[in-house]
C-alpha positions in Angstrom: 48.1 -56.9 -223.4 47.8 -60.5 -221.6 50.4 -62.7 -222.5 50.2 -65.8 -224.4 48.3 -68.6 -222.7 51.9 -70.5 -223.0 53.4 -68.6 -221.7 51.1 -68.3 -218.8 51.5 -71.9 -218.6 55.6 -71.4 -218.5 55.6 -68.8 -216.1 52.9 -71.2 -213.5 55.2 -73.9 -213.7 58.5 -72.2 -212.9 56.9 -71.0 -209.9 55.5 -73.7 -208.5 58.7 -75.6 -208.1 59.7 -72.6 -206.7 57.1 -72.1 -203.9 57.5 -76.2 -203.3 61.1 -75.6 -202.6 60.4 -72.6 -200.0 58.0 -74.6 -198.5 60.9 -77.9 -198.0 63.4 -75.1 -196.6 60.4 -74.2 -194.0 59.9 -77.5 -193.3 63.5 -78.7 -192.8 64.5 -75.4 -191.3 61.7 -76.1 -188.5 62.1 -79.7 -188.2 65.9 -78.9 -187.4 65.5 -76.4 -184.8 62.8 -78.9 -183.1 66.1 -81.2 -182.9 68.2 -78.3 -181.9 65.8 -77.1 -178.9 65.4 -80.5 -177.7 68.9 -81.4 -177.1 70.0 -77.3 -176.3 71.0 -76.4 -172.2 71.4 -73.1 -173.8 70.4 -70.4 -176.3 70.7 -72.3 -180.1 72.7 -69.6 -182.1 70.0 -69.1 -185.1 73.2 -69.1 -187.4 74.0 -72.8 -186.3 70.0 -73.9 -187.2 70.4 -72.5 -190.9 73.9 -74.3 -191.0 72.2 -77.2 -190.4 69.2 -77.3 -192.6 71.7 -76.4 -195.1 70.4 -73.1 -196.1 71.7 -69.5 -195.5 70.8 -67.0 -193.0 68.9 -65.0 -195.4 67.0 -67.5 -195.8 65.8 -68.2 -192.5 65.0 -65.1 -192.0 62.8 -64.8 -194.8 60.7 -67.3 -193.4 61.2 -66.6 -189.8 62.0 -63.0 -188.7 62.8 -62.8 -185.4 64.0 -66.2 -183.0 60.5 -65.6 -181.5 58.4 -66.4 -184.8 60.7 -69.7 -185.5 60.2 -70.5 -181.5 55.9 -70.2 -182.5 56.0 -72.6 -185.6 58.5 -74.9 -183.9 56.1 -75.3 -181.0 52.8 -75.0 -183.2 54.1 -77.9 -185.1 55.0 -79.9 -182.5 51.9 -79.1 -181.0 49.7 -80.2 -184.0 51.7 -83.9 -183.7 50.9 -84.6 -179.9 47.6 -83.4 -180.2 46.6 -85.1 -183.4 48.7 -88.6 -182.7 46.0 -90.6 -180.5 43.8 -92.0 -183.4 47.0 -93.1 -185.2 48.8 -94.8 -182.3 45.1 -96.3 -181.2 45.1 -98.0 -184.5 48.7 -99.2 -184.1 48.7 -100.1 -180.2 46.2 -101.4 -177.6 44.4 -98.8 -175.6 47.4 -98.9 -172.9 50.3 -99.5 -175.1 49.0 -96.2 -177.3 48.6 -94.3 -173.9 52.3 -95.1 -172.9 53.6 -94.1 -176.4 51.4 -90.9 -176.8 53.0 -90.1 -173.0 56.5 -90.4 -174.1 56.0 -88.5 -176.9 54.4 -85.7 -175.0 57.7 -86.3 -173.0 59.9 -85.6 -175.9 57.8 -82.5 -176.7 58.0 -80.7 -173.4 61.6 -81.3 -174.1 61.6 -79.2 -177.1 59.4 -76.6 -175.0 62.3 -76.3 -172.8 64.9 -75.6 -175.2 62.8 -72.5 -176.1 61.4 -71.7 -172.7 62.3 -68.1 -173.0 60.5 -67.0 -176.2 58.2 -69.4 -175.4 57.1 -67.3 -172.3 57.1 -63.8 -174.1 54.7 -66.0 -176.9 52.6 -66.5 -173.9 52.4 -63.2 -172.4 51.7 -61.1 -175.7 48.8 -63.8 -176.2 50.3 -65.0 -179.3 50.6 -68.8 -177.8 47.2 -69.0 -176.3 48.0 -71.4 -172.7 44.7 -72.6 -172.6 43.9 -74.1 -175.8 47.3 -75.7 -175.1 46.2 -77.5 -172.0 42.6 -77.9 -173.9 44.0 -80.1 -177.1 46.6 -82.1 -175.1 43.7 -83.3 -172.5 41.3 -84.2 -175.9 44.0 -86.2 -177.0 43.8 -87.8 -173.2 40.6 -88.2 -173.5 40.7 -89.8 -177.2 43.0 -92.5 -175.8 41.0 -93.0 -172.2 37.4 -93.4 -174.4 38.7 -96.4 -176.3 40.8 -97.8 -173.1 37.5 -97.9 -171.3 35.3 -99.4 -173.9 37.8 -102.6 -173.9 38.4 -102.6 -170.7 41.7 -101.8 -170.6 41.6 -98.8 -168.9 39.9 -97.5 -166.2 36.5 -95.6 -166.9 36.6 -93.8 -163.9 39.3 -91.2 -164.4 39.6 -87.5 -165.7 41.2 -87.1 -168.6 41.9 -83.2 -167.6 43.2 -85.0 -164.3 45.9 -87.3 -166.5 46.9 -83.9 -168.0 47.6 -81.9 -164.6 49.4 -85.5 -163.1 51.8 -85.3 -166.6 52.8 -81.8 -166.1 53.5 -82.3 -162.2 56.1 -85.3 -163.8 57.6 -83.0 -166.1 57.9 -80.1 -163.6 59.2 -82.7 -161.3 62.1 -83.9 -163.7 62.7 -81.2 -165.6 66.0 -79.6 -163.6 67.4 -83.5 -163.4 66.9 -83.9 -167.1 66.6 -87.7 -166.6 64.7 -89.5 -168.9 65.0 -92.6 -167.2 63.5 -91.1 -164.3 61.0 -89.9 -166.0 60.2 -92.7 -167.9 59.9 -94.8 -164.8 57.4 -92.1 -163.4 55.1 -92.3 -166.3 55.0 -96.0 -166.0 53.7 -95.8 -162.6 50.8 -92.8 -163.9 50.1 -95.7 -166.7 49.7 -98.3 -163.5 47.2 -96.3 -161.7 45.2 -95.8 -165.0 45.1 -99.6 -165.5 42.0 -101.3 -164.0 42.5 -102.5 -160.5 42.7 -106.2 -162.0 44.9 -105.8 -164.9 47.7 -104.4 -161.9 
């Protein structure tokens, strides 16, 4: 026999809180291991994560089963931000200005990629983290940025944006045993320079 349409009703809103609240501890457990990764020079004990987001074990688990899985959404998510951040900062920033945020926070996000380099690399070779459309969403993004730099005139028209992308990772590759964000900071101004047109220098 169905139950009552009230209690129907009952039953639908004592779960949604419930899946809302899963949802938050998914959230705040992932946005916590970002943190964690990013300042790691080591493995990030998983136990230390949960700790953190204030939740237990049991319940990281639940959402993430292995240190691999919270390693994918980690990187998924902070994929999604850099790749989907150049309309927002364009609308913020001049063409330039946007281009030198957007690099720093591509900066802060290989950071986070290095914190997790290990499972990141076993993501990659079971095909799970597809490389390519990697490389594919952060040059868009380039290109989003070097479109609207053009059209003003604040940026050169002439350049690549698959180009930018290949002259970003050679910084990060560069810098990335030194772990020296000033250094790194300083080398992205100069990429900036050389994207400026030849009389804005």
């Amino acid at each position: 026999m169905s139950p009552p349409e009230s209690a129907s009703a009952d039953t639908a809103a004592t779960q949604r809180p419930l899946r809302a609240h899963a949802q938050r501890n998914r959230d705040n457990l992932i946005a916590v291991a970002r943190a964690a990764f990013a300042a790691a020079d080591d493995t990030v004990p998983l136990e230390s994560i949960a700790r953190e987001a204030g939740v237990g074990i049991g319940t990281l688990y639940r959402h993430f089963p292995t240190r691999e899985a919270l390693v994918e959404a980690v990187y998924a998510a902070e994929l999604d931000d850099i790749a989907t951040s150049a309309p927002a900062l364009l609308e913020r920033f001049p063409p330039q200005i946007a281009l030198r945020a957007w690099m720093e926070r591509y900066a802060a996000f290989t950071a986070v990629k290095r914190g997790m380099a290990d499972a990141l690399r076993a993501g990659q070779a079971s095909g799970r983290i597809p490389t390519s459309t990697t490389r594919e969403r952060i040059t868009t993004a380039i290109a989003t940025i070097l479109a609207k730099g053009a059209e003003t005139g604040a940026l050169r028209a002439d350049v690549d944006p698959d180009e930018v992308t290949t002259m970003l990772l050679g910084i990060f590759l560069a810098t990335s045993a030194r772990d020296t964000p000033e250094q790194t900071g300083r080398l992205l101004d100069l990429l900036l320079d050389a994207l400026l047109p030849r009389a804005a220098r």
